[in-house]
N, C-alpha and C positions, 0 to 999 in steps of 0.2 A: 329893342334893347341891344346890345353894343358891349362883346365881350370881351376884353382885351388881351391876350397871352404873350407876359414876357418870357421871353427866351434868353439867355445867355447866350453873350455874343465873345468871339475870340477872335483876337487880331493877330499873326503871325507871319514873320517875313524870312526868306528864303532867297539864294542869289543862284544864278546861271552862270555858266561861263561865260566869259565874254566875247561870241564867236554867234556871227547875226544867222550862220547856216544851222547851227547847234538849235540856239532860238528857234528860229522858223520850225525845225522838227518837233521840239517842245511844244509849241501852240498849234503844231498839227493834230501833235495828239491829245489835248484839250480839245478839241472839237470835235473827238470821236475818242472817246474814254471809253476804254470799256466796259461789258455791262456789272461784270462782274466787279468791276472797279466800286460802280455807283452804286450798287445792291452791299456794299459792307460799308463804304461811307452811310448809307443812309438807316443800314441795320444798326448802328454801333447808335443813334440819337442823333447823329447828325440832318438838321433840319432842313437849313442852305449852306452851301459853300458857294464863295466870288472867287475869284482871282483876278489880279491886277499885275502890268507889267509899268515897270519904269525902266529903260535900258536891259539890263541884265538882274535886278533887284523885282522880288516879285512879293505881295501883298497881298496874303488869304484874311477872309472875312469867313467865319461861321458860327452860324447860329446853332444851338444844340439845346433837344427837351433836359428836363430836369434830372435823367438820370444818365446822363451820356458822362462820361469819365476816359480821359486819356490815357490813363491804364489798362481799361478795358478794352479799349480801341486797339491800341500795341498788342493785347495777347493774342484777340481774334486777328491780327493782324499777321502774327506769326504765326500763325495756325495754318491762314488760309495761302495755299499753295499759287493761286493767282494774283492776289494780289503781293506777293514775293516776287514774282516774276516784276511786276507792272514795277516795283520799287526799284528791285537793279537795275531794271530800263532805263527809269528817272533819273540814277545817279549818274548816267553818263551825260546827259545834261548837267545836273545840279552841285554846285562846292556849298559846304557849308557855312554861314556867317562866322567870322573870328570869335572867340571867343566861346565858343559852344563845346560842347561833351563831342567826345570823340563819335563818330558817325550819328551824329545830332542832321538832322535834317532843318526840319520848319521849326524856326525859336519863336517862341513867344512873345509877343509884346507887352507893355504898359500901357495901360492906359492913363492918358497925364492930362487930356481935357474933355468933358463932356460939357456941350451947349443946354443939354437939356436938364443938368442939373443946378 
């Protein structure tokens, strides 16, 4: 028998500067996140996170259990004194999409087509 669990899945894009030395340091430290990073991502309900790069334009993918809330992620998020740290780090990489709330980081996307519906 064959049980199947949907998860909630969130699309969200975020842009780098446009500087390939910037970049390169950004995707170093993606490949060594710290632990403390992935221990509140994955405490907050988050299931998987991807990341995806196109030039300087970057495209998160995450799946999250049923009670995971982006509210609740921000508080513990202020809370936790390490991952503050990890976020200023980021911002020396990161500008925010036009259009966004004053220190808006990752915006949310639409979703406009699914094949599987």
């Amino acid at each position: 028998m064959l049980i199947f669990c949907l998860m909630k899945r969130y699309a969200l894009a975020l842009d780098l500067y446009d500087d390939p030395a910037l970049i390169a340091e950004y995707e170093a430290y993606h490949r060594a996140v710290w632990p403390e990073i992935l221990k509140s991502i994955r405490s907050a309900g988050i299931r998987n996170m991807e990341i995806y790069r196109l030039a300087n334009r970057l495209f998160m993918i995450m799946e999250v259990s049923d009670g995971f809330s982006f509210e609740a992620k921000a508080a513990a998020d202020t809370a936790n004194a390490k991952v503050q740290e990890w976020e200023q780090l980021m911002w020396r990489y990161q500008q925010a999409i036009p259009g966004g709330k004053e220190g808006e980081k990752w915006r949310l996307m639409e979703r406009i087509f699914s094949l599987g519906e």
